[in-house]
Every structure is written in structure tokens, then in C-alpha cells.
C-alpha positions in Angstrom: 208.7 19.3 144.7 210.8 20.8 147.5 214.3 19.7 147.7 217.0 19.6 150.8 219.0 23.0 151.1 222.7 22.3 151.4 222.7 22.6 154.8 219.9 20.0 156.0 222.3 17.6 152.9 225.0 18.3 155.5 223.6 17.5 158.7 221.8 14.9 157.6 222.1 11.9 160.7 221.8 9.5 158.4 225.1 10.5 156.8 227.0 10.9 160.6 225.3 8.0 162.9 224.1 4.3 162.0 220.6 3.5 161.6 218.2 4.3 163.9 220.4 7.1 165.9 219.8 10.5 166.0 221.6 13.4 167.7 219.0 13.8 170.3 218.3 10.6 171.6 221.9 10.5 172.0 222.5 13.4 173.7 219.3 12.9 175.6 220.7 9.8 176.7 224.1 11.0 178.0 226.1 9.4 174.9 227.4 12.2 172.6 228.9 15.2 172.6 226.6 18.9 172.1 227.6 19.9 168.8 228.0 23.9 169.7 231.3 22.7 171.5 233.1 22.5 168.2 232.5 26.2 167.7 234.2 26.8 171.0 237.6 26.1 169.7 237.5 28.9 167.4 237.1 31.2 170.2 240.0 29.4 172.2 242.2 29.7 169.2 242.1 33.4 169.4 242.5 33.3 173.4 245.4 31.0 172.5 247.1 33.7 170.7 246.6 36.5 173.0 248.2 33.9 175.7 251.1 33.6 173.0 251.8 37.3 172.9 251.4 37.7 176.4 254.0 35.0 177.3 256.5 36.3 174.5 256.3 39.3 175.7 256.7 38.5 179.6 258.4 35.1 179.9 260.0 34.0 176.2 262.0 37.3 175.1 263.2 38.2 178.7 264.5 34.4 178.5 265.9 34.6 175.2 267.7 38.2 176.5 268.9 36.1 179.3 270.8 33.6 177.5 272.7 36.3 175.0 270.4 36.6 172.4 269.6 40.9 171.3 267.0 42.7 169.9 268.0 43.6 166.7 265.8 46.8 164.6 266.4 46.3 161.0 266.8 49.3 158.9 263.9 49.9 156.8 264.2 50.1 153.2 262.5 53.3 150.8 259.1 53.6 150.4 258.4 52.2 146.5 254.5 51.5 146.3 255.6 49.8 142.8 258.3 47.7 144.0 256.1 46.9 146.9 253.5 45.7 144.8 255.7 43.5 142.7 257.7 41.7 145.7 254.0 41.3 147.5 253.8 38.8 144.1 257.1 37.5 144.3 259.8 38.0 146.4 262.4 37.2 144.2 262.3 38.2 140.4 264.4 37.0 138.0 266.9 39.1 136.2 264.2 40.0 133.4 261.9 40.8 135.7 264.7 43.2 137.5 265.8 44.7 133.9 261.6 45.5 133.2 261.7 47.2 136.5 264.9 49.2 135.9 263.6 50.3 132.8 260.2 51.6 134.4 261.4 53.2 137.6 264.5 54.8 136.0 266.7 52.8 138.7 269.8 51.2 137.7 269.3 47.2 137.6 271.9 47.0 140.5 269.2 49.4 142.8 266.7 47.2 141.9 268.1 43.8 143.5 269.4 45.7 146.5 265.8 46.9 147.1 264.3 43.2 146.8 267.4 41.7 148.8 266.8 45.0 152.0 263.2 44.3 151.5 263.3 40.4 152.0 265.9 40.8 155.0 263.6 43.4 156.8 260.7 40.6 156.8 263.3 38.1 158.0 262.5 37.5 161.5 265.2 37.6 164.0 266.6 35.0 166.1 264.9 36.3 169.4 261.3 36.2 167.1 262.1 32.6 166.0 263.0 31.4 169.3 259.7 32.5 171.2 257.9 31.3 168.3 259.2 28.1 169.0 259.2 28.0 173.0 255.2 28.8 172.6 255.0 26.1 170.5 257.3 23.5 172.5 255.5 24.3 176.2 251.8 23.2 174.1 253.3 20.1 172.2 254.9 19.5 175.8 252.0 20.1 177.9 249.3 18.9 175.5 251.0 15.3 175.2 252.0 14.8 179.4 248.1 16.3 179.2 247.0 13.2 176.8 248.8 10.7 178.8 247.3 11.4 182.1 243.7 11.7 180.7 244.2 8.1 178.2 246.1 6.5 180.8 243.2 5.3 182.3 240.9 4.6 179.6 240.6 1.0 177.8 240.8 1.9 174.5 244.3 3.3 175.0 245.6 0.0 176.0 243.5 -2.0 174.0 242.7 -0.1 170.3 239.3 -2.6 169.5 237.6 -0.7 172.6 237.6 2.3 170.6 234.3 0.6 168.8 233.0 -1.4 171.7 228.9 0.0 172.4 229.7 2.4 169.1 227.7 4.5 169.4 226.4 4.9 172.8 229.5 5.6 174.1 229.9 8.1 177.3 232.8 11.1 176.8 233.9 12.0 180.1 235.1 15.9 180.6 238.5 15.5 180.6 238.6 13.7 176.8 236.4 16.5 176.1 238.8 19.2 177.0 241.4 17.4 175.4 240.2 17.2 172.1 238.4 21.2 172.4 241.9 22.4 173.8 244.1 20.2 170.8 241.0 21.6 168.5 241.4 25.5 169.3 245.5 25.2 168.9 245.1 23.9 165.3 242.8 26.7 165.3 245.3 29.6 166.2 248.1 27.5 164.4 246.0 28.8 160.8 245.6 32.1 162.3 249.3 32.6 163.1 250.0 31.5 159.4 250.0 34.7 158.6 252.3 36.4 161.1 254.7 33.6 161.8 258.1 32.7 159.3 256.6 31.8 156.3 258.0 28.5 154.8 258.4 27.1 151.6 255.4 24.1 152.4 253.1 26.8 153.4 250.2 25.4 151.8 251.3 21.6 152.9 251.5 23.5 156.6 247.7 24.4 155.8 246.4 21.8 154.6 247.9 19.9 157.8 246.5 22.2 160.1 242.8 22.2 158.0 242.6 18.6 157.9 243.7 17.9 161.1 240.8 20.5 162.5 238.5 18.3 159.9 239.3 15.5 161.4 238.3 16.0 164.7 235.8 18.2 164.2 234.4 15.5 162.0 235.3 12.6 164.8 233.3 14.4 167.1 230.1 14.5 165.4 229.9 11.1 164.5 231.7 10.6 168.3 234.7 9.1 166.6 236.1 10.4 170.0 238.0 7.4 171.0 240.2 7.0 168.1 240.8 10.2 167.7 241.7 11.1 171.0 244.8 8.0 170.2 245.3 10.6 166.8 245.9 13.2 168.8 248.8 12.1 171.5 250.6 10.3 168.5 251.1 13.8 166.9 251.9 15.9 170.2 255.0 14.0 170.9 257.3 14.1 167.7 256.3 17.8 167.5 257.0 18.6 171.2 260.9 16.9 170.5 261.2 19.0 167.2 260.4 22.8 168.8 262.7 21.8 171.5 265.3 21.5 169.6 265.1 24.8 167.3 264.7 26.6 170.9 267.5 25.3 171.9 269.9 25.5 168.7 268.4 29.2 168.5 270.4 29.5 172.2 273.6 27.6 170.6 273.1 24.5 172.6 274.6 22.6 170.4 275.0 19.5 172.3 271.8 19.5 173.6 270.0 20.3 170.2 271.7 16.9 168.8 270.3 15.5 171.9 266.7 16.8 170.9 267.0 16.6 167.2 267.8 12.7 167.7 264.5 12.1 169.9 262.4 14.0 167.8 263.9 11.8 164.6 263.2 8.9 166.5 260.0 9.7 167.7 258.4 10.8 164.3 259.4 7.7 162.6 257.7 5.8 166.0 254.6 7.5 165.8 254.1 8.9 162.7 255.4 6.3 160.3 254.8 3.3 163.1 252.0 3.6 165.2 249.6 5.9 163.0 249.9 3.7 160.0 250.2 0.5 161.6 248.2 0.9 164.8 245.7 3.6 164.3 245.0 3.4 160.2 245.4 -0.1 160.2 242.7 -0.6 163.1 240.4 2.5 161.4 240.6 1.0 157.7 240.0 -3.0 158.4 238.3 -3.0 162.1 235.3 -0.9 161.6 234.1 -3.0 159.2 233.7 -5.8 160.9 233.1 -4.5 164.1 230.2 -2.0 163.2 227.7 -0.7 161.1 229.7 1.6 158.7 228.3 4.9 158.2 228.9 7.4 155.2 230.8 9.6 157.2 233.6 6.6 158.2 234.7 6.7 154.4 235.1 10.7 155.0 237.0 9.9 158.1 239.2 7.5 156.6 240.0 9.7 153.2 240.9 12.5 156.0 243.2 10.3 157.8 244.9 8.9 154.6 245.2 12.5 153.1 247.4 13.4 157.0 249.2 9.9 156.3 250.5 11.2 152.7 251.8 14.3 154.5 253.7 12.2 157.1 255.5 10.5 154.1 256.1 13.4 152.5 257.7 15.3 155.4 259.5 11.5 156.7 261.1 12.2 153.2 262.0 15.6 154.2 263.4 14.2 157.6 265.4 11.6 156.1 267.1 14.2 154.0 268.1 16.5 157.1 269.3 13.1 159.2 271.7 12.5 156.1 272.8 15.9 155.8 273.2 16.1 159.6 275.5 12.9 159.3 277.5 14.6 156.7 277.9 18.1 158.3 278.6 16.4 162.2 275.3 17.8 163.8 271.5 18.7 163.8 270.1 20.5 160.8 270.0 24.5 161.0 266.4 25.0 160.1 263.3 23.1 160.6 263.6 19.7 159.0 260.0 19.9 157.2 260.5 23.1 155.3 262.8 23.9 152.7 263.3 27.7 153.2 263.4 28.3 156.8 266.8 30.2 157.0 269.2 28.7 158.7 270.7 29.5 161.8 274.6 30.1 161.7 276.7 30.6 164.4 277.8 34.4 162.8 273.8 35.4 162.4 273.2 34.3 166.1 275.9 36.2 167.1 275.1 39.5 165.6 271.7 39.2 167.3 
């Protein structure tokens, strides 16, 4: 008796379309989206960061230069293959750990720490790094959600959220929603590739997770031409995140002022979109609309796991952000670091000076 391999399990149209759809009568017919597009994102993530470097390296740091900030070299510490090895594990011991190692390397305990503290300060990025990092990131957010308004602008659905399901699924996706969501697709994409060059922070898996399910999620939209709904997804994140890498660029300059400015609207905005109209709007219309309004599909209880899974996150960064506003209140300004991660230094006026 043969059985289905894994793969025919997965793309199995029973399991992405209603009844009595397949992939190529809809595609034959003009309705849904070639498949083979969502492995073009991949490729534009990679372009994406080669655009990155190039702008850093042409536009960003001669910017950053230009408002005061410096190049900084940080002094290298000794070569210790053991002591590498260890703070590859963990970056900071504790002092038993530091006494074990003192005793092994014939080092005084003293020589040990000051090793592990050089070591972590060397892959401490400087203020000129962090800023580019986060004007690359602020002209996407930017440009991705002015993008998103002039392409939903004109489309029913975006006015009027029950459209999203009207003729589901024979539904037409014009070019420019489908460059919107393979452009917003192949950032996510070079967002987990940067992972591991970029400051790593203390919700580094919470970061990944984000950035997997939200690539799951409209990879997963697309197939069973969820496209509507999650094209609404996508301009509801773009916004808060455009206000937030604003206003580290600018408190990386000392724009004090206008980071308070920034910090404000990208408070505001968050707790608009992602606490208001994701839940409220988007979830509320995915989890009790469908239903009645179609034939549900496996694949819609997969979409709406994914969506609650990136609503959890929300709360658990609004959490995050709520902490920073009353600390902000307290201190008379913005936070110093990003508001959604615990460990990302902070900048101080004395730090940015030195660099």
C-alpha cells in the first residue's frame, strides 16, 4: 500500500483551498498567485543586504561623520583560544566560573575578568555602527508603509475589512500588492540573516521567532491567497517600527528633543496598531468573520494559530514598552536603548561623546 511522502502531505490542496479548487485552475484562471514567487524573497533578502552595506557605507556613515559622530577602533584583546571558547558559551561567567579558569590558565582571577570585560567591549558595536543600523532600518519601515498606503489606498478591502473574503477564492492580485508583500517578504528575510551580524539583544530568540512567523505568515497567506488580509497585516506593523528606528537614529545624533518627539509617536502608534487595530480590527475580523463568510479550510486554523502566536509577542513587548514609558516619565526623556530589548546598551551622553 503506498503512502503520501511528506511533501505531497504538505502540498496537499485540500489542506490550502476549499473544495473543489485547485492551484491550477486558479492560476489558469487569473486568480492566484504562482507559488515560485515566494522563493523570490529569499533572493531579495540577500540583495537587501548588499543594498544595506552599500548605503552604510556611502550615505549612512558619511551622515553620521557629518553630524559629530567618529570612528572609533577598539583595541583588541590577546589571543586565548581557551578563553575564546568559553565566552563564545557565555559572555559573562560567574566568579566560580572565573576562579576555575584562573586555576587552569595560571592567570590571576583579576586577569581573567579583565579579559571577559576587553572581550565583551570589543564586540560592542559603536555608536556610528548602531546608528546606520538603524537609519537602514528606519528609510524601509518609512518607505515600506508610505509604499502600503499608496498601493491599499485604493483597494476595498482597506476601507472596508469584510471585502477581504468577498469571491474568496477567485480573487484577482494586482502587481503592485504583489510587490508589496514579495518586497515586505524578502526584508523579514534579510532581517534573520542580519541576526547574526547586528547588536545582539537579550530577546534574540523572541526577535526570531517574530521575524520566522511573520515570514510564515505570509508565505502561508499567499498560498491559500490570504493576500487581502494580510496585505492590512503588513501596513499595521510598518508604521510603529518606522517611529521607533527614528528615534534611536536620532538619539544616536543627541537630538534629544526630537527623539522625545519620535519616541512619543512611536508609543502611540504601537499601542494604535498593534494593541488596537491588529487585535480588534484584523484578529477580530480573521477569528469570527471567516467562519461565517466562507468555507473554512485547514490551513485558516494554521493562519490564525500564526497570527495569535505574533499577537502574544505584541503583548509581551507592549509590556516591555510600558516599562520604558514609565521609566522615561521618571528620568524626564526617551529611553536610551531600544524599548523591546533588555540588553541593548544604552546610549549616554559621555559614550557618544567619546565616539
Amino acid at each position: 500500500m503506498e503512502t503520501d511522502s511528506p511533501e505531497s502531505l504538505f502540498w496537499n490542496e485540500a489542506f490550502w483551498l476549499p473544495s473543489n479548487f485547485t492551484w491550477d485552475e486558479l492560476q489558469r484562471d487569473g486568480f492566484y498567485p504562482d507559488i515560485n514567487y515566494m522563493l523570490l524573497p529569499i533572493l531579495i533578502g540577500l540583495f537587501y543586504l548588499i543594498l544595506r552595506f552599500v548605503l552604510e557605507r556611502f550615505l549612512f556613515t558619511p551622515l553620521g561623520l557629518r553630524c559629530g559622530l567618529k570612528v572609533v577602533r577598539r583595541k583588541q584583546v590577546p589571543t586565548n583560544p581557551f578563553l575564546e571558547k568559553v565566552y563564545r558559551l557565555k559572555q559573562k561567567p560567574d566568579s566560580k566560573r572565573i576562579q576555575g579558569l584562573s586555576k587552569q590558565l595560571d592567570m590571576t582571577e583579576r586577569q581573567v575578568e579583565r579579559w571577559f570585560r576587553q572581550r565583551s567591549l570589543q564586540d560592542k558595536p559603536t555608536v556610528l555602527a548602531k546608528f546606520n543600523e538603524s537609519s537602514w532600518r528606519f528609510s524601509f519601515y518609512f518607505s515600506a508603509f508610505i509604499y502600503g498606503l499608496i498601493v491599499l489606498s485604493n483597494k476595498p478591502w482597506f476601507w472596508d475589512i469584510n471585502q477581504c473574503w468577498t469571491d474568496y477564492p477567485k480573487q484577482v492580485i494586482s502587481a503592485d500588492i504583489k510587490w508589496y508583500y514579495i518586497l515586505e517578504c524578502g526584508f523579514y528575510w534579510s532581517l534573520v540573516f542580519s541576526l547574526f551580524i547586528d547588536t545582539k539583544r537579550k530577546d534574540f530568540r523572541e526577535i526570531a521567532v517574530h521575524h520566522f512567523i511573520t515570514i510564515m505568515l505570509i508565505s502561508f497567506s499567499w498560498l491559500c491567497n490570504f493576500v487581502r488580509i494580510g496585505s492590512l497585516v503588513l501596513i499595521v506593523h510598518d508604521v510603529s517600527d518606522a517611529f521607533l528606528e527614528g528615534a534611536k537614529t536620532v538619539k544616536y545624533l543627541n537630538k534629544y528633543r526630537l527623539c522625545d518627539v519620535m519616541f512619543v509617536l512611536f508609543a502611540a502608534s504601537w499601542y494604535i496598531s498593534r494593541t488596537g487595530f491588529f487585535p480588534f480590527w484584523i484578529l477580530h475580523n480573521v477569528l469570527f468573520k471567516i467562519p461565517a463568510s466562507i468555507a473554512v479550510v485547514p490551513s485558516y486554523y494554521l493562519f490564525c494559530v500564526l497570527l495569535c502566536a505574533l499577537m502574544v509577542l505584541h503583548l509581551f513587548w507592549s509590556y516591555l514598552i510600558s516599562l520604558a514609558v514609565i521609566n522615561s516619565f521618571k528620568s524626564g526623556g526617551a529611553p536610551e536603548k531600544d524599548v523591546r530589548s533588555e540588553t541593548d546598551e544604552p546610549i549616554t551622553n559621555s559614550e557618544a561623546s567619546q565616539e
